[in-house]
BAROVEX-961350 format. One record per residue (C-alpha): residue number from 0; residue in one letter; x, y, z. Coordinates in nm, 2 decimals. Each point is the difference from the previous one (the first is absolute). Layout:
N
REC  num  residu       u       v       w
REC  NUM       A       X       Y       Z
...
//
This chain:
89
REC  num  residu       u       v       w
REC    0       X   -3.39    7.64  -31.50
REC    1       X   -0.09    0.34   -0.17
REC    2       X   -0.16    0.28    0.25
REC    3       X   -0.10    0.33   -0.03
REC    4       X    0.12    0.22    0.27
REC    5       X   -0.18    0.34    0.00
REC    6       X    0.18    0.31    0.24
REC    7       X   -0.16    0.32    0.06
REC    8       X    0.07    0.28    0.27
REC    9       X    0.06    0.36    0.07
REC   10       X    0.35    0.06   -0.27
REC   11       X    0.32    0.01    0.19
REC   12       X    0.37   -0.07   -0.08
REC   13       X    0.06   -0.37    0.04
REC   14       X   -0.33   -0.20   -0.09
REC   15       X    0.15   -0.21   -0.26
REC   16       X    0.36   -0.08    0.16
REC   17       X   -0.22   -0.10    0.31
REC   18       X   -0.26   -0.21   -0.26
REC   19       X    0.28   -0.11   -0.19
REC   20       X    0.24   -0.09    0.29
REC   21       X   -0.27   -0.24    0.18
REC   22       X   -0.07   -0.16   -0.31
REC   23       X    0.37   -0.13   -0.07
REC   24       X    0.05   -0.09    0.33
REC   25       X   -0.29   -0.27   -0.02
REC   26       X    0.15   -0.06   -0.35
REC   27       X   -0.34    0.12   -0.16
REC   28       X    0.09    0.13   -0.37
REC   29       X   -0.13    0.30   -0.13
REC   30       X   -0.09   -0.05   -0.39
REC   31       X   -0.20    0.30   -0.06
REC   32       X   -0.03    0.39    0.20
REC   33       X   -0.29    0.29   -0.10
REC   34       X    0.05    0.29    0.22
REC   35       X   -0.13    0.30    0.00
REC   36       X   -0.14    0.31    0.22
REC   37       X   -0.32    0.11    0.03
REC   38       X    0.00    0.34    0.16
REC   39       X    0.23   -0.06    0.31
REC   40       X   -0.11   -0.34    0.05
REC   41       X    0.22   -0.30   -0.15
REC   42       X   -0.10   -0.32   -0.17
REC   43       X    0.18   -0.30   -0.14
REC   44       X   -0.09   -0.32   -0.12
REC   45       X    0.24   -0.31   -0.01
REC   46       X   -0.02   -0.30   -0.21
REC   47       X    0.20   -0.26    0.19
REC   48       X    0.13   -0.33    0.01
REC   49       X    0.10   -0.27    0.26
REC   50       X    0.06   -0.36    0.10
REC   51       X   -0.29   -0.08    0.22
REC   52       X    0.24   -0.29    0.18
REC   53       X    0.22    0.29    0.13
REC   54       X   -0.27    0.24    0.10
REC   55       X   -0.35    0.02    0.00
REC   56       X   -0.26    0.29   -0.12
REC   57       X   -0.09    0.06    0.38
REC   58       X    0.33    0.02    0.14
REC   59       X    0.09    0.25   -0.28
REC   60       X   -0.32    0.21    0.10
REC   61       X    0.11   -0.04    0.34
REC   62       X    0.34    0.19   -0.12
REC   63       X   -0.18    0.24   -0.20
REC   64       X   -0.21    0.08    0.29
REC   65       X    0.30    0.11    0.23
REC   66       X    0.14    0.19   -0.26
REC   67       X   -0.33    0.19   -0.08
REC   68       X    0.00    0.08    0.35
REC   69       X    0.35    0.14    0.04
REC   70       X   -0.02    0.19   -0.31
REC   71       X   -0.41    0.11    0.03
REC   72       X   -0.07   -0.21   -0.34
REC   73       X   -0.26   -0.24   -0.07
REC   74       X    0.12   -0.31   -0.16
REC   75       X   -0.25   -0.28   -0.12
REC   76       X    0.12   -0.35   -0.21
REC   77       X   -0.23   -0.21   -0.16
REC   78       X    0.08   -0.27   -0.17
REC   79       X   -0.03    0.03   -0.42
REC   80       X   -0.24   -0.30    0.02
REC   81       X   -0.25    0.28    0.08
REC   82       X    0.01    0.23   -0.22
REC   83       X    0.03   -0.23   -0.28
REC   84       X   -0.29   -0.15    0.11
REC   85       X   -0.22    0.30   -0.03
REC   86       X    0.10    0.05   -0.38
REC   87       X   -0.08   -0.35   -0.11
REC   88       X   -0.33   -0.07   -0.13
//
């Protein structure tokens, strides 16, 4: 399954090695990165990839979710589905 994984936060040292770490320890691939900073704030968005039979969209969330709170981030995944949806007429 394909997923966009949006992260955004106060910028500190760290948010992607915390991002990044999570997500190969579920096994969740990242195909694509856009980072940038907008004043002192940071934002990245993910395009990622994973095998639904080893771990599901929630329990990835529910990961993202711990990290956002140990590293004061917010981190959202939705699954591609959607936003492809939203472009097709």
């Amino acid at each position: 399954m394909f997923a966009i994984m949006t992260v955004t936060g106060v910028d500190h040292t760290g948010i992607i090695a915390a991002v990044s770490t999570a997500c190969a320890e579920m096994n969740v691939n990242i195909h694509n990165v856009s980072q940038t900073l907008m004043g002192e704030y940071f934002t990245m968005i993910l395009h990622v990839a994973f095998d639904e039979n080893e771990v599901d969209i929630a329990t990835i969330q529910k990961r993202m979710d711990e990290v956002g709170e140990k590293e004061a981030l917010v981190i959202r995944i939705q699954s591609q589905a959607i936003f492809d949806a939203m472009n097709v007429i």
